[in-house]
C-alpha positions as CSV (number, residue, x, y, z in Angstrom):
1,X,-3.8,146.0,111.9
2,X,-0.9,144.5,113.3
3,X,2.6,145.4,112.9
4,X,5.7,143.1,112.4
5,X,8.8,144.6,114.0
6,X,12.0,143.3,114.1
7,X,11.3,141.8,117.2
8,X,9.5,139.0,115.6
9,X,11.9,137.1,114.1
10,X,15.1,135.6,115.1
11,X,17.1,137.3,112.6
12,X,15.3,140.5,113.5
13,X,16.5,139.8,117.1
14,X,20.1,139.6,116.3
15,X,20.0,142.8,114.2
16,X,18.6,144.9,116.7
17,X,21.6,143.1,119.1
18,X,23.9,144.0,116.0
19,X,23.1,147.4,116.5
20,X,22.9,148.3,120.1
21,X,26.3,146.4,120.2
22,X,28.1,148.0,117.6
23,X,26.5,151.2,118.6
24,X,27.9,151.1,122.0
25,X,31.3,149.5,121.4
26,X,31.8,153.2,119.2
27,X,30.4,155.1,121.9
28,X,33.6,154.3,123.7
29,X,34.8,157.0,121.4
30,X,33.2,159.2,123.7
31,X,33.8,157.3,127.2
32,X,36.3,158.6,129.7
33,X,38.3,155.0,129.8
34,X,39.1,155.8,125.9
35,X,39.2,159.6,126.3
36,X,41.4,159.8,129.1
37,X,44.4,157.8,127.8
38,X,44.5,161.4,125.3
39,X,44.6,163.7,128.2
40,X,48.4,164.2,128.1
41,X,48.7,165.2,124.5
42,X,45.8,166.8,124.8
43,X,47.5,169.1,127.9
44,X,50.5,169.6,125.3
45,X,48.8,170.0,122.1
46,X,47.1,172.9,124.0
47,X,49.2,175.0,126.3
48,X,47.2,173.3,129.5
49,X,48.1,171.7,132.8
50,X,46.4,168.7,133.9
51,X,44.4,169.7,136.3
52,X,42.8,172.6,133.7
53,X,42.1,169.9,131.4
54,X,40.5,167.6,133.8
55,X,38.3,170.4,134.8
56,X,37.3,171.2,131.0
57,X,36.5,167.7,130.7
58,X,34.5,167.6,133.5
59,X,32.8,171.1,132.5
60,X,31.9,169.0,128.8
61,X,30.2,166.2,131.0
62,X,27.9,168.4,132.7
63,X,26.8,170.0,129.5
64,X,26.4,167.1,127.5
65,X,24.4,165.0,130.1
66,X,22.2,168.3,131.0
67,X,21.4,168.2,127.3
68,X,20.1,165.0,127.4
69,X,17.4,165.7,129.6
70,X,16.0,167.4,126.4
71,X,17.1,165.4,123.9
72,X,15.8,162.5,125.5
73,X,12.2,163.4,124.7
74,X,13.6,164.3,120.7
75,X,14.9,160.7,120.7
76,X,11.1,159.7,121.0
77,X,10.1,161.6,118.1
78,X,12.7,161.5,115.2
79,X,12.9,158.8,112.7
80,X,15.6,156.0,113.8
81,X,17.7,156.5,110.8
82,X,18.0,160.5,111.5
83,X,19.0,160.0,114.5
84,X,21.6,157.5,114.1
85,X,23.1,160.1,111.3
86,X,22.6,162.8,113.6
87,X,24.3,161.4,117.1
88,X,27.2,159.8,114.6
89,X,27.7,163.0,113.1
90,X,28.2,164.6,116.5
91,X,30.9,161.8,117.5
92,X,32.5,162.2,114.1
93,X,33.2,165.9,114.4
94,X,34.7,165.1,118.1
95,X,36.8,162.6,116.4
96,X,38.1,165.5,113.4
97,X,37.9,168.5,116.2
98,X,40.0,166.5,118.7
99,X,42.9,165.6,115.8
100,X,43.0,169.2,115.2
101,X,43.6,170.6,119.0
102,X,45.2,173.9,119.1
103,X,43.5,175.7,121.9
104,X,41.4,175.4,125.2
105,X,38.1,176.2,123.7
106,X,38.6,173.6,120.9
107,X,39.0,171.0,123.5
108,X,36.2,172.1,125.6
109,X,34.4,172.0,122.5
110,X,35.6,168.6,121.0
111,X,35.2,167.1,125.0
112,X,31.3,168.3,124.8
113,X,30.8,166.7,121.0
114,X,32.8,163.4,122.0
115,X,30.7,162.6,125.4
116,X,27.4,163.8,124.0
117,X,27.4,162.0,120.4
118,X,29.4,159.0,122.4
119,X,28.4,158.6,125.6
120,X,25.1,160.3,125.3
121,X,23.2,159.6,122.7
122,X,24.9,156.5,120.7
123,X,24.2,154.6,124.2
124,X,20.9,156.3,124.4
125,X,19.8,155.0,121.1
126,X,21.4,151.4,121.4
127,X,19.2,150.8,125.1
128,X,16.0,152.7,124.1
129,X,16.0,150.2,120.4
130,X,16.6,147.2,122.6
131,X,14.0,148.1,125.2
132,X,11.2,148.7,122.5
133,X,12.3,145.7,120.4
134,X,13.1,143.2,123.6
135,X,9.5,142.2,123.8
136,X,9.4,139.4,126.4
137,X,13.1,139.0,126.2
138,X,13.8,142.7,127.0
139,X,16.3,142.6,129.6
140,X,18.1,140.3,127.0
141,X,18.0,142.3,124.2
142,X,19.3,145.6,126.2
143,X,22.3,142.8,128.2
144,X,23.5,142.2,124.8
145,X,23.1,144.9,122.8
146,X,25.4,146.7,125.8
147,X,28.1,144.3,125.8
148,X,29.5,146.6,123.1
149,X,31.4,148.9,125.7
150,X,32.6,146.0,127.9
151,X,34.3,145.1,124.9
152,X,35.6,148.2,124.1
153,X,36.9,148.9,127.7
154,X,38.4,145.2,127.0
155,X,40.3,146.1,124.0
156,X,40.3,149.6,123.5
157,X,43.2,150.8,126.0
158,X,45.4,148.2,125.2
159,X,45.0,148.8,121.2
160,X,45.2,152.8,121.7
161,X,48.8,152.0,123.8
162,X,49.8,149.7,121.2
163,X,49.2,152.2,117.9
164,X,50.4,155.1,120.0
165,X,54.1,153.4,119.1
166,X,53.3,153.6,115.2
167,X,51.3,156.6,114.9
168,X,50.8,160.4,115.8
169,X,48.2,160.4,118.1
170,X,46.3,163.1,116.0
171,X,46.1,160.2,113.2
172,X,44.4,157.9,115.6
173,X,41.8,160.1,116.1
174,X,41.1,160.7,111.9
175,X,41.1,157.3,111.7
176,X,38.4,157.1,114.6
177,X,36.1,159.4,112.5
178,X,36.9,157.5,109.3
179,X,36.1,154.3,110.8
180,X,32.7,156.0,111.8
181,X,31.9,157.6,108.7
182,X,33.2,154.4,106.3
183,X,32.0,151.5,108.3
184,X,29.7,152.5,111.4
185,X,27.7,154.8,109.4
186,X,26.7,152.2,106.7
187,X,26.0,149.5,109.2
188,X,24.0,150.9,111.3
189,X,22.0,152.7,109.0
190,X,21.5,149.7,107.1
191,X,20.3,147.6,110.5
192,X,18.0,150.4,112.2
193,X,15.8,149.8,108.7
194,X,13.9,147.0,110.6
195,X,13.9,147.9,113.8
196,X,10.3,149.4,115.2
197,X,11.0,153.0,116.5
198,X,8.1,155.1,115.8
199,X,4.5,154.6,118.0
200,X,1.2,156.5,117.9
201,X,0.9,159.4,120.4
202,X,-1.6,158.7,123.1
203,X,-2.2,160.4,126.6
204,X,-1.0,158.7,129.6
205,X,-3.2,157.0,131.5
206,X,-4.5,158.9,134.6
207,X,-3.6,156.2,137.2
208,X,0.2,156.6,136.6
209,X,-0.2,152.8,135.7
210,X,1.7,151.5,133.1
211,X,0.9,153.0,129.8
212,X,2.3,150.6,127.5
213,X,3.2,152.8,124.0
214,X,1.7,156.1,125.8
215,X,4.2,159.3,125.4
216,X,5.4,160.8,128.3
217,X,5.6,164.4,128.8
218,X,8.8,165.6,131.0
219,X,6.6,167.1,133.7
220,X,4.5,164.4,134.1
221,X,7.9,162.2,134.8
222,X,8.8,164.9,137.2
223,X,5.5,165.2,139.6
224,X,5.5,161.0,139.2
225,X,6.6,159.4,142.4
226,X,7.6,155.8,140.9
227,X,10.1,157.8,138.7
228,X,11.9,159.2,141.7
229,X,11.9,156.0,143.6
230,X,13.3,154.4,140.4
231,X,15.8,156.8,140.3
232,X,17.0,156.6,143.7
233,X,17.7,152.6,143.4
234,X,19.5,153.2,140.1
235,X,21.6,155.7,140.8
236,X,23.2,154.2,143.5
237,X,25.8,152.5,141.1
238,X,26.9,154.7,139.1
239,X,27.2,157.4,142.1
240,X,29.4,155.0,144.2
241,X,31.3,153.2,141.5
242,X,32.5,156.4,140.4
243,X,33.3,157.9,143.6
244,X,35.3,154.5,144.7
245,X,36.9,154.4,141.4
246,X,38.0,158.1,141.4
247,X,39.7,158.0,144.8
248,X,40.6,154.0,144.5
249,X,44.6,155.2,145.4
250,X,43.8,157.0,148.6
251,X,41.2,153.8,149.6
252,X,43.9,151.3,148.2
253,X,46.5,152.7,150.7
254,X,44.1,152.8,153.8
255,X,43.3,149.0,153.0
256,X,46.7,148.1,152.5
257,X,46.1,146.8,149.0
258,X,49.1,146.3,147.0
259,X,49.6,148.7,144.1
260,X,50.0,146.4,141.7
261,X,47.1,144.1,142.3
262,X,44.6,147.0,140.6
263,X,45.0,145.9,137.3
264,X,44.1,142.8,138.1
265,X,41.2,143.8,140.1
266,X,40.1,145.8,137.3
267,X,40.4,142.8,135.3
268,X,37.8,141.0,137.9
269,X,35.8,144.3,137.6
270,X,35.6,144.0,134.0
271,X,34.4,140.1,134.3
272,X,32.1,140.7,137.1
273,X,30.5,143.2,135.1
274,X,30.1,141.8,132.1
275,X,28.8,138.8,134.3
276,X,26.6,141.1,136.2
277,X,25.2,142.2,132.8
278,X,24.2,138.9,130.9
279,X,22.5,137.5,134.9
280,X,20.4,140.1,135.0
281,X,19.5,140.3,131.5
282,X,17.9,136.9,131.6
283,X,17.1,137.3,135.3
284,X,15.0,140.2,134.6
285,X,13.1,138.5,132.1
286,X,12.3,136.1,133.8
287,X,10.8,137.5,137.1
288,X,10.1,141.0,136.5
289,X,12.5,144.5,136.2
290,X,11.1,145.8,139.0
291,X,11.5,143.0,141.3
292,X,14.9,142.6,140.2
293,X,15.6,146.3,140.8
294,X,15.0,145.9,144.3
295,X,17.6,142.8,144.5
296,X,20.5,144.3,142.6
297,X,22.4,146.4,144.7
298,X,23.1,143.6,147.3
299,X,26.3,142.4,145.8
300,X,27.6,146.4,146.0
301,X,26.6,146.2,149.7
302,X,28.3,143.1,150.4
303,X,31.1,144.7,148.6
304,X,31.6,148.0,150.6
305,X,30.4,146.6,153.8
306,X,33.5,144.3,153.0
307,X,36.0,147.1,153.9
308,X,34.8,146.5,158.0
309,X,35.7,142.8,157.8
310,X,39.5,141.7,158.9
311,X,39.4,139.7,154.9
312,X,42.7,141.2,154.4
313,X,44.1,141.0,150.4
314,X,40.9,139.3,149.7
315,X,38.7,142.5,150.4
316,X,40.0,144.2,147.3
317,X,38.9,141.1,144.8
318,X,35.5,141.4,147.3
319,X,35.0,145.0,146.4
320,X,36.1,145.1,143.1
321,X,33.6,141.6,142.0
322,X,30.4,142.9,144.0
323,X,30.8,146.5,142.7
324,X,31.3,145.4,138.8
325,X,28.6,143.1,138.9
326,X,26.1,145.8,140.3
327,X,26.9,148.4,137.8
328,X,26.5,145.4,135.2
329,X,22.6,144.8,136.4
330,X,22.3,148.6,136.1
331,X,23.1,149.0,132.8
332,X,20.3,146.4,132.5
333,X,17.9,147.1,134.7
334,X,18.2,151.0,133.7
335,X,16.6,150.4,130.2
336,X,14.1,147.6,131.2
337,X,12.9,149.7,134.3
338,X,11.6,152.4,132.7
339,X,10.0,150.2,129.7
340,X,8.4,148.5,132.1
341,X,7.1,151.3,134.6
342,X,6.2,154.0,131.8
343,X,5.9,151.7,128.6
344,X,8.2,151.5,125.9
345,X,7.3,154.8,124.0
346,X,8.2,157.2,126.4
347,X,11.9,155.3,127.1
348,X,13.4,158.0,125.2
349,X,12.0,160.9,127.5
350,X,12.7,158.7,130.6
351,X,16.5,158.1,130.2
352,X,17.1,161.3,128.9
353,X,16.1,162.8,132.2
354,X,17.6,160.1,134.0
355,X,20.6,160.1,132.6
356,X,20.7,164.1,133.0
357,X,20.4,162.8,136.7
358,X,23.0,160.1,136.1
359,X,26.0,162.9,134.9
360,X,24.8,164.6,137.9
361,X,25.5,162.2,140.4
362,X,27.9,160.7,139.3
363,X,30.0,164.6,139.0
364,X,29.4,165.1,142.7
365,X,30.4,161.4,143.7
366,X,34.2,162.5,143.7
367,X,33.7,166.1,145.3
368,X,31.6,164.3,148.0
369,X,34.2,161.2,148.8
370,X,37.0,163.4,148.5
371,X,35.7,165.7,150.8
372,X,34.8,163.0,153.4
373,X,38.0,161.1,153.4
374,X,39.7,164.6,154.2
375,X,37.8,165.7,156.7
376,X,38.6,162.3,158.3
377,X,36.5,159.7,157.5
378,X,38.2,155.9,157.4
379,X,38.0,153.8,154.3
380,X,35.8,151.6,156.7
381,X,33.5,154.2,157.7
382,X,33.0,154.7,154.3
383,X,32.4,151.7,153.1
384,X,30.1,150.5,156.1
385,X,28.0,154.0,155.2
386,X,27.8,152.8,150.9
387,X,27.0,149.6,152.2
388,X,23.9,150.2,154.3
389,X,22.9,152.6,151.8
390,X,22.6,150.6,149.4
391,X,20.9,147.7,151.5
392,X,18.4,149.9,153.1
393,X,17.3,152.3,149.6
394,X,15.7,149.8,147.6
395,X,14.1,148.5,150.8
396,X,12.6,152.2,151.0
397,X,11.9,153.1,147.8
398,X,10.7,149.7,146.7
399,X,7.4,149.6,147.1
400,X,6.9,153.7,145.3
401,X,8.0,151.4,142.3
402,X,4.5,150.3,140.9
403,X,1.5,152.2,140.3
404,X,-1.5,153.2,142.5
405,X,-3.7,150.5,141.4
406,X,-1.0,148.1,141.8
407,X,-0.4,148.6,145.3
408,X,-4.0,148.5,145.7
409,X,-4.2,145.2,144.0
410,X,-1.2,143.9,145.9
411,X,-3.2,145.2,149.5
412,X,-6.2,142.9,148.6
């Protein structure tokens, strides 16, 4: 019998775009670039200095992203529609805890709901519903349907500064999780009712080839090679981006960039990235996730390797372009990978434990720059190591990308 999913129709396409988008524009409830512009009034509202609530936040990050490497696997066997209500209702309580700060533990507790039902799982469920739906236009689908947060990191700031004149910020929050519960919450609930989620159970096949709709077990991903290697290239992004971005002062003032050229270059960031997103959306479709995989971290090499070249201003619109547009093909090629290595059923298990691996990383990124540039390490040194890192891994890990058989087949 065959089975029509919302794949097969136009209109069914721009649904399940509908969805991830809006699904990942809210998510920005729960990302640090909306988050963070609280963390003042947060620090008042509870008694705690900056540097506590920075560590609480960072302590919420961990949990929530370790959680995911269980949840993952649930995503794969609940019903679309419960878990829409469910990672919604998890975002909404963040939203209600976080207008109602008194204490420390409330805002541990409101920063753990916020980035797991935001961050964590609305993302999750917006990528894994465009990777099973994409069909031949996979990387597409997920490239679209994750514009959502480019938008929001577009808008959002400026809109938050702007109400922050006219309201309490307490009331900005309430109207957060009303907006969730009155609008998202409909609309979504009312899209995911075409969109294909659930498949048949089947073992996974014994050559580690691709499995097509097979589930995935978590040890099984664990003890597979290809995961690893896929791993490895992807995380590269997100682990440098974050460590760039989180000491982008002390590198600003050992480049000489002007001060007040960042928000600009964030503003190329932003472009390059949303760039970097719809390219390898369509690139990826068109020759292959995992050949494009091994291609994508070139324009973060050229970036940091930029910090050894006598470019001068120019090295910080350099840096900032090449590193947005990477971690816009990531966000791509994340979803699409793993759809194509392990099959489209177990995408749910997959980024669950890679995006476990993901918080990971990208929590010791600071500690591990930080700690370099203080023990001595030049912003060139730096950037000439991220840059022939990320040239030589996907040369390296590469090949562990395909299956046994398809190695084999590749040899003769």
């Amino acid at each position: 019998m065959t089975t029509t999913t919302a794949r097969d129709t136009g209109a069914g396409a721009l649904r399940i775009i509908a969805f991830g988008f809006i699904a990942t524009f809210v998510s920005s409830f729960g990302q640090t670039f909306f988050v963070g512009l609280f963390n003042s009034k947060f620090g008042a509202a509870t008694g705690l200095d900056g540097t506590t609530v920075s560590l609480l936040y960072g302590i919420a990050t961990l949990a929530s992203g370790s959680l995911l490497f269980w949840l993952g696997g649930a995503m794969d066997r609940l019903t679309l529609r419960t878990a829409v209500a469910t990672s919604l209702a998890i975002l909404i309580a963040g939203c209600v805890l976080a207008a109602g700060l008194k204490t420390g533990v409330m805002l541990l507790a409101a920063f753990f709901l916020l980035r797991l039902g935001g961050q964590g799982l609305l993302t999750q469920l917006a990528v894994v519903a465009a990777a099973r739906n994409g069909g031949r236009r996979r990387g597409s689908t997920i490239a679209w349907a994750t514009m959502g947060v480019i938008l929001g990191e577009a808008v959002l700031p400026a809109t938050v500064i702007a109400l922050l004149g006219l309201l309490d910020w307490r009331d900005l929050w309430l109207v957060a999780a009303g907006t969730l519960l009155v609008m998202v919450m409909p609309a979504l609930l009312g899209l995911q009712r075409t969109i294909h989620w659930r498949v048949a159970k089947r073992p996974v096949s014994s050559d580690g080839g691709n499995a097509g709709d097979d589930i995935m077990q978590r040890r099984t991903l664990l003890a597979d090679r290809r995961f690893w290697a896929g791993a490895a290239i992807m995380l590269t992004p997100p682990f440098m981006a974050t460590g760039f971005l989180f000491e982008q002062s002390t590198i600003a003032a050992a480049m000489h960039w002007n001060a007040g050229l960042i928000g600009a270059a964030f503003t190329v960031f932003a472009i390059f990235r949303a760039f970097g997103t719809w390219f390898y959306g369509r690139t990826a479709d068109q020759f292959g996730t995992i050949r494009m995989a091994r291609l994508h971290l070139l324009p973060m090499a050229v970036a940091f390797a930029s910090f050894t070249l006598p470019l001068g201003v120019a090295s910080i619109w350099v840096a900032f372009a090449g590193i947005g547009f990477t971690n816009g093909a990531n966000s791509v090629l994340s979803g699409a990978l793993w759809a194509e290595m392990f099959g489209t059923a177990a995408v749910g298990t997959v980024r669950g434990v890679f995006g476990a691996a993901m918080v990971l990383a990208s929590a010791l990124a600071p500690v591990i720059v930080s700690l370099a540039l203080s023990l001595g390490m030049s912003a060139p040194a730096l950037g000439l190591a991220f840059g022939l890192y990320a040239a030589l891994m996907p040369l390296l890990a590469g090949p562990f990308l395909y299956s046994r058989s398809e190695r084999a087949a590749a040899a003769h």
